[in-house]
C-alpha positions in Angstrom: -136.5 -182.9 -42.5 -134.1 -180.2 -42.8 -132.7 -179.3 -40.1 -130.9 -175.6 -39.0 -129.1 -174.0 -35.8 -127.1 -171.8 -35.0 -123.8 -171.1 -33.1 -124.2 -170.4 -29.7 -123.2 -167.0 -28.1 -121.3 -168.1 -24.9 -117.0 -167.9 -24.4 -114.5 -169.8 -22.8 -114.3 -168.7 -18.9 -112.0 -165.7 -18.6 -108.4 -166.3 -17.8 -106.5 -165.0 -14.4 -104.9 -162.4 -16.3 -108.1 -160.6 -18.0 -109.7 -161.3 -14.4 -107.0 -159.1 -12.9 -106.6 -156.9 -15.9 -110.5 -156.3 -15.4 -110.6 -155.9 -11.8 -107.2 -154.1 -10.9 -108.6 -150.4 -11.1 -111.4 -151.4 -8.4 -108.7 -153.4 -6.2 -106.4 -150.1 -6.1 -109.2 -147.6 -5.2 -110.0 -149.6 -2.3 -106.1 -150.5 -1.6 -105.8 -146.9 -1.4 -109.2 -146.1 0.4 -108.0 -148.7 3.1 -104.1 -146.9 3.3 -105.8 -143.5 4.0 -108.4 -145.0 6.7 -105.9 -146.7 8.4 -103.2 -143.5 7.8 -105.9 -141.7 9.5 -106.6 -143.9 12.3 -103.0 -143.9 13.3 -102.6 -140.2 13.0 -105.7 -139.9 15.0 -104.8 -142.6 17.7 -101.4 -141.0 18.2 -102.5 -137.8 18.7 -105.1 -138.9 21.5 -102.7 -141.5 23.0 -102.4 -140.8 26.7 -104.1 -137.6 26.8 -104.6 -135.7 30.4 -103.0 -138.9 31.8 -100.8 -137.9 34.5 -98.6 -141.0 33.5 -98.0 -140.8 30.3 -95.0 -138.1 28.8 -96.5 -137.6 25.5 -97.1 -133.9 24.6 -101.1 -134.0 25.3 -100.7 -136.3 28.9 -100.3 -134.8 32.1 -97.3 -136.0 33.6 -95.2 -132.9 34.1 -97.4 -132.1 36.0 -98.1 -134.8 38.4 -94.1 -134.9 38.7 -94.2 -131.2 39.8 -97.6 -131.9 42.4 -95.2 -134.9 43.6 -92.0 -132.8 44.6 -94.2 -130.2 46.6 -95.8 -133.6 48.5 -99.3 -133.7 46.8 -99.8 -137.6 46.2 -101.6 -138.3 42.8 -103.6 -141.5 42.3 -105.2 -142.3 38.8 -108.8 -144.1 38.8 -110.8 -145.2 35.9 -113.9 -145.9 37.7 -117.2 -143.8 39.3 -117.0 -146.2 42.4 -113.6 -145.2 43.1 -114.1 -141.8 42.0 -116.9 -141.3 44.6 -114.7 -143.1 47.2 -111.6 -140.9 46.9 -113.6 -137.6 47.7 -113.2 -136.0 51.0 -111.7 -132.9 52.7 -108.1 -133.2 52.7 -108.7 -134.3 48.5 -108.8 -132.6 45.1 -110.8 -134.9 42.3 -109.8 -133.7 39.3 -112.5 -135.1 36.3 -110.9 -135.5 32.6 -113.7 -135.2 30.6 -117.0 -134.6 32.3 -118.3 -134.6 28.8 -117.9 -139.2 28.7 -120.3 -139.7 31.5 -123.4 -140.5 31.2 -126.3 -138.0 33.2 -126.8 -140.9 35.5 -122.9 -141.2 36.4 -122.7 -137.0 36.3 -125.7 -136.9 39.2 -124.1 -139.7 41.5 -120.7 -137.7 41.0 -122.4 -134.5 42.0 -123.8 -136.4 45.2 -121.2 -137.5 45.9 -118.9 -134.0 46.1 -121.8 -131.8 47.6 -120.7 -131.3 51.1 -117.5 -133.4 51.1 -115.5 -130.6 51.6 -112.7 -131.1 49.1 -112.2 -129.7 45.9 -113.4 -131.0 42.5 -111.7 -129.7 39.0 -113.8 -130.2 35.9 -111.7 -130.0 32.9 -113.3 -128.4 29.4 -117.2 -129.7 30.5 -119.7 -128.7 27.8 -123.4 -128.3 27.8 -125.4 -130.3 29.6 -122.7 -131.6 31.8 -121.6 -128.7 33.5 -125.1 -128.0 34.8 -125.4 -130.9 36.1 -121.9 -131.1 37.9 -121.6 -127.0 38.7 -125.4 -126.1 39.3 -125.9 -122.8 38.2 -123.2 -122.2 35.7 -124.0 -122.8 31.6 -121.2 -123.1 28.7 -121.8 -120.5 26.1 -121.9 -122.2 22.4 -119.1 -120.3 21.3 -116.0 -120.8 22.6 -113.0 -118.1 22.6 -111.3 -117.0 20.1 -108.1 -116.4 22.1 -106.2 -119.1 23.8 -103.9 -116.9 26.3 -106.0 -114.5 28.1 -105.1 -112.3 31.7 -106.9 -113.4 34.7 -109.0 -110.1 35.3 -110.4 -111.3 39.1 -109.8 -111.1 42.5 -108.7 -115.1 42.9 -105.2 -115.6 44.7 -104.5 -118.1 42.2 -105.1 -116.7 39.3 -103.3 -113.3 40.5 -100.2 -115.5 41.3 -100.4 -117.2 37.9 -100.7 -114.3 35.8 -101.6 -114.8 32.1 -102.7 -118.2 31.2 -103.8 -120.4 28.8 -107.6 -120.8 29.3 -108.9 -120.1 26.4 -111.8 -122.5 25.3 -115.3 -122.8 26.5 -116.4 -120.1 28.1 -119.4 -119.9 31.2 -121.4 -117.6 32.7 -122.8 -118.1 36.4 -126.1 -116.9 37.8 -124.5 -117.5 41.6 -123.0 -114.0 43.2 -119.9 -116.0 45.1 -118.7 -117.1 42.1 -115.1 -116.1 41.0 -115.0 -115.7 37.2 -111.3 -115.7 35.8 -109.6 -115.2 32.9 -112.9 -113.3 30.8 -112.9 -113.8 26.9 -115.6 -111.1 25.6 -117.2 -110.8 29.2 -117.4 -114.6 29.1 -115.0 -116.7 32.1 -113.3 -119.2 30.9 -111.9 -120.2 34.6 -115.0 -120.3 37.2 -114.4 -121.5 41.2 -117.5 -122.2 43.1 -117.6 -122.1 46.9 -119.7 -124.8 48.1 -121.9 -124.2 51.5 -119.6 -125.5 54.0 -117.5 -122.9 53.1 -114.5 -125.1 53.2 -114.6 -126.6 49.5 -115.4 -126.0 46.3 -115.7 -126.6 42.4 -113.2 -125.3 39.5 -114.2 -125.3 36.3 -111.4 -125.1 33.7 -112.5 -124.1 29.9 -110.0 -125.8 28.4 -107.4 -128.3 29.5 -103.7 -126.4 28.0 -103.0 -125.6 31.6 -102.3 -129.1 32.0 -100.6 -130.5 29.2 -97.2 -131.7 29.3 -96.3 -129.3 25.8 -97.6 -126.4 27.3 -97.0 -126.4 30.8 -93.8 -124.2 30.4 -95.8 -121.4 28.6 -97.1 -118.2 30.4 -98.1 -118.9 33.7 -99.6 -122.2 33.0 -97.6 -124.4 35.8 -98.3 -121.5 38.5 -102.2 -121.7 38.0 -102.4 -125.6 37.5 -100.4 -126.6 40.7 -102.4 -124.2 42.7 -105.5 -125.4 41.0 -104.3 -128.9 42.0 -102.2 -128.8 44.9 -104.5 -126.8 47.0 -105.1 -130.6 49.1 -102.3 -132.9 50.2 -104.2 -135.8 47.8 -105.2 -135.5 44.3 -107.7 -138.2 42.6 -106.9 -138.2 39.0 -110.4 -139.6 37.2 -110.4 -140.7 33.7 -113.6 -141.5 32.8 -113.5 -144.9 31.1 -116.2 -146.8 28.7 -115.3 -150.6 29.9 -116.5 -148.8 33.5 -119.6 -151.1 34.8 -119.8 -149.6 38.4 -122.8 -147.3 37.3 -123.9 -149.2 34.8 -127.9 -149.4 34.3 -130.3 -150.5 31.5 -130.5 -146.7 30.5 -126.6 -146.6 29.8 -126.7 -149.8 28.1 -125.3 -148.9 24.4 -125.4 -151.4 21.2 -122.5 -152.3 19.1 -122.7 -148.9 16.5 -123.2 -146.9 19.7 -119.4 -147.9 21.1 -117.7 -147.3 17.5 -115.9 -144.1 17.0 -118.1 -141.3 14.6 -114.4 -141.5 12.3 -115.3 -145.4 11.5 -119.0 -145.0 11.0 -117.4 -141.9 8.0 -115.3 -144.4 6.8 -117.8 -147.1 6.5 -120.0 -144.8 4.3 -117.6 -143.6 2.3 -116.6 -147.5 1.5 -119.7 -147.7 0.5 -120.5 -144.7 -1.7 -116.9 -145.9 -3.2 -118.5 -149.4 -3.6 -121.4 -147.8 -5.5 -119.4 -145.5 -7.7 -116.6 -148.3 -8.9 -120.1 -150.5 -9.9 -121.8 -147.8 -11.9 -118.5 -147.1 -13.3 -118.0 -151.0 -14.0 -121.5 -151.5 -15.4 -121.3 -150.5 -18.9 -123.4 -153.3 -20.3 -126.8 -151.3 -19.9 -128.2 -152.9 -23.3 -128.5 -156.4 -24.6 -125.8 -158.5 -24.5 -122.8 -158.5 -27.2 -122.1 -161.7 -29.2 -118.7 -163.0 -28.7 -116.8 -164.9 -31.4 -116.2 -168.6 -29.8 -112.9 -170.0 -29.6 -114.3 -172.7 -32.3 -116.4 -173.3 -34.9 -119.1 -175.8 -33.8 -120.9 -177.7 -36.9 -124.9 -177.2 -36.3 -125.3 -180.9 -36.9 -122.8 -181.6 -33.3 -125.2 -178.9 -32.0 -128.4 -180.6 -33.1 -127.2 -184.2 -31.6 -125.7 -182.8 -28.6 -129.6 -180.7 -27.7 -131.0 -184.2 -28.7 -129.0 -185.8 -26.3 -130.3 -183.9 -23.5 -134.1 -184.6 -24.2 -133.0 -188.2 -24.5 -131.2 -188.6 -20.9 -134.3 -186.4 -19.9 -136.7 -188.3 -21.4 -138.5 -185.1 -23.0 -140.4 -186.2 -25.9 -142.8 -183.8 -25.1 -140.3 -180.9 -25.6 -138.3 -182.7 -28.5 -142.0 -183.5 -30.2 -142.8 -179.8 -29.5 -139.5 -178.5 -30.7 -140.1 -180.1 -34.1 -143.7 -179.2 -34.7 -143.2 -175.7 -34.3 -140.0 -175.4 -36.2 -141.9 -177.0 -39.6 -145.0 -175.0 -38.7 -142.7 -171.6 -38.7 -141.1 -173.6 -42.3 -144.4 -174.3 -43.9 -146.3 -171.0 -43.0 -144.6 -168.6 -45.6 -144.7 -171.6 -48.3 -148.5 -171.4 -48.2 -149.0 -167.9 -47.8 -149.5 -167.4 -43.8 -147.8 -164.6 -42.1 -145.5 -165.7 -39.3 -147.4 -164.3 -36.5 -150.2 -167.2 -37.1 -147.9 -170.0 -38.1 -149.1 -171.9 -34.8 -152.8 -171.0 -34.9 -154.6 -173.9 -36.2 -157.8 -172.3 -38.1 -155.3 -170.0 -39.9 -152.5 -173.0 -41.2 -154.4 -176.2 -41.7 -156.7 -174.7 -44.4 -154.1 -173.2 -46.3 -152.0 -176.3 -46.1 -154.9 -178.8 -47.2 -155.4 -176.2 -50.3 -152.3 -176.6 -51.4 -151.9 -180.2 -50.7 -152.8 -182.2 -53.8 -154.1 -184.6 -51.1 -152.5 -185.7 -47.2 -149.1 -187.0 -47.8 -149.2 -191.3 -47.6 -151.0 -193.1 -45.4 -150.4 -190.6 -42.4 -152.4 -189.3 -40.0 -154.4 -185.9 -41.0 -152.8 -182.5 -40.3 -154.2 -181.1 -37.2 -153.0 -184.4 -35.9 -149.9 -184.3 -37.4 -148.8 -180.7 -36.6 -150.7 -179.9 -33.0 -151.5 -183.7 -31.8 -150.5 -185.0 -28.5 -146.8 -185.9 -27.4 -146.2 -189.4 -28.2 -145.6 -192.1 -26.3 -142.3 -193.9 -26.9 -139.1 -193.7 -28.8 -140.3 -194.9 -32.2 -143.3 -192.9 -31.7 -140.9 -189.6 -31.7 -139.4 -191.0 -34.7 -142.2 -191.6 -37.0 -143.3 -188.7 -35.8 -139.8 -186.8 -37.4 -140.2 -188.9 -40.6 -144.1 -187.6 -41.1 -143.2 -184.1 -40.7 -140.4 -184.3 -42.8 -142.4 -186.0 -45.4 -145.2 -182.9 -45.0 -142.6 -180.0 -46.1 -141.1 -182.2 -48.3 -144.7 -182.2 -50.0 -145.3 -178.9 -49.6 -142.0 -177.9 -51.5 -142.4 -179.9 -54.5 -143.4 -178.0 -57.2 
């Protein structure tokens, strides 16, 4: 029985230099992806560090300042929580909120208790919509904000008078409540409001934008007048930055997951990783059709390929495949020799008639030819073999002449 095969198309596993020299575009776009993110987070965390902290010198805190409050005796005492918050209001106290906008309604409604009536003064720096309706009933923040930073106080507060021009500029308010002082006007709009409350004795300031306070612009127009009047009306100031690690109000409704507590800037970054990720795989899938034979590093002789497959059945103990694997290779042989197309080499009631016709008779002794070519497996070793030999003999037959 003849015997054919052919080489395989597999290689030798890639080296560490074609890995690298494969992979090294797709390592630097994300080595460079990675730089800017983390470029960007620094840039970002620098610029927020310490900001309206009335201990920290860096140009967006607030410690100019508290320095100033301290030489005309107004003592200033940071907190970080809404317990302490709510504990530090009272008459002879100014509670000065850094960003209203980082509590939660819950938190914004106890802090609005909590002032009503105390008698003091509270300070609400930049609050947008909804906070400053809950914290300053009756005022709302207009969605635009104003397109000039400096503007001229334009009211009858003593304070603002004092101060002069200032830099208020931000989110503007209106007010539907007749006491209401409405300073430094940016198209009609207030961008400084102070609320009496109805003991007559305190009230609520709130500041558009937070310039007034910052340690880079304190020295400009007549930012340090208005912010130590705005602050030192009271011999104590409360300093309240609201802080997310603050469990004092903390209820099932302000429960947040793990995506809730990242920055929006990560969440970007994590998408654009991704669409990166995507775009480098499209860009690295250029086998879209059937795969490409490679030249092997050897030539392999089909007769070492032919004992290494039979090898395998062996330690498998396959002669059904092996058995299999021979009849149909001599059924695809013998089909074009007696004049069946290739398509019904394996049907039986198209091959065995046209093999018996051109038989001059079975070959030897053997069993017939259905037998022969689509028997049963058989059963041992020497079985397989003789079963080799009588196919071999069959094409030998069919080929003589």
């Amino acid at each position: 029985m003849t015997t054919e095969a052919t080489l395989p198309t597999t290689s030798a596993p890639p080296t560490a230099r074609q890995v690298w020299t494969r992979t090294r575009g797709v390592a630097l776009a994300l080595l460079l992806l990675l730089a800017g993110a983390v470029a960007i987070a620094v840039v970002r965390s620098d610029a927020r560090h310490g900001e309206l902290d009335p201990r920290s010198a860096d140009p967006h805190g607030s410690r100019a300042v508290a320095e100033l409050l301290a030489d005309r005796g107004v003592t200033t005492r940071v907190v970080t929580t809404l317990a302490e918050a709510r504990a530090a209001t009272g008459r002879d106290t100014t509670l000065l909120v850094a960003v209203p906008d980082l509590l939660t309604e819950r938190r914004q409604n106890e802090l609005r208790s909590a002032t009503t009536g105390s008698g003091g003064r509270t300070v609400l720096v930049a609050p947008g919509s909804p906070s400053v309706e809950r914290l300053a009933p009756g005022v709302t923040a207009a969605p635009a904000t104003s397109p000039d930073s400096t503007l001229s106080p334009d009211c009858d507060l003593p304070a603002a008078r004092r101060a002069g021009t200032a830099d208020t500029g931000g989110i503007r308010y209106t007010t539907t409540r007749p006491d209401a002082d409405a300073c430094y006007p940016s198209r009609r709009l207030a961008t400084l409001l102070r609320l009496p409350d109805a003991t007559g004795s305190g009230d609520t300031v709130v500041l558009g934008a937070p310039d007034i306070l910052l340690n880079d612009r304190l020295d400009e127009q007549g930012n340090a007048s208005l912010a130590l009047q705005l602050l030192g009306s009271r011999p104590h100031l409360v300093w309240y930055l609201p802080s997310p690690s603050d469990t004092s109000a903390v209820t099932p409704d302000d429960e947040r997951d793990f995506f809730d507590l990242l920055p929006p800037g990560w969440l970007w970054g994590t998408l654009q990783l991704f669409v990166a990720a995507a775009l480098a795989a499209l860009w690295r899938a250029r086998r879209l059709g059937p795969l490409v034979p490679e030249k092997l590093p050897v030539a392999i002789r089909a007769s070492e390929t032919v004992e290494g497959r039979a090898r395998l059945y062996r330690a498998a103990d396959a002669r059904d495949r092996a058995a299999a694997a021979l009849r149909s290779a001599t059924r695809t042989r013998l089909a074009p020799l007696v004049g069946i197309p290739a398509s019904q080499a394996h049907t039986p009631e198209a091959l065995l008639p046209a093999l018996s016709a051109h038989l001059r008779g079975e070959p030897g002794d053997g069993p017939g030819l259905h037998t022969l070519l689509f028997g049963p497996p058989p059963g041992d070793d020497a079985a397989l073999i003789t079963l080799a030999d009588q196919l071999d003999a069959l094409e030998s037959e069919v080929r003589r002449p």
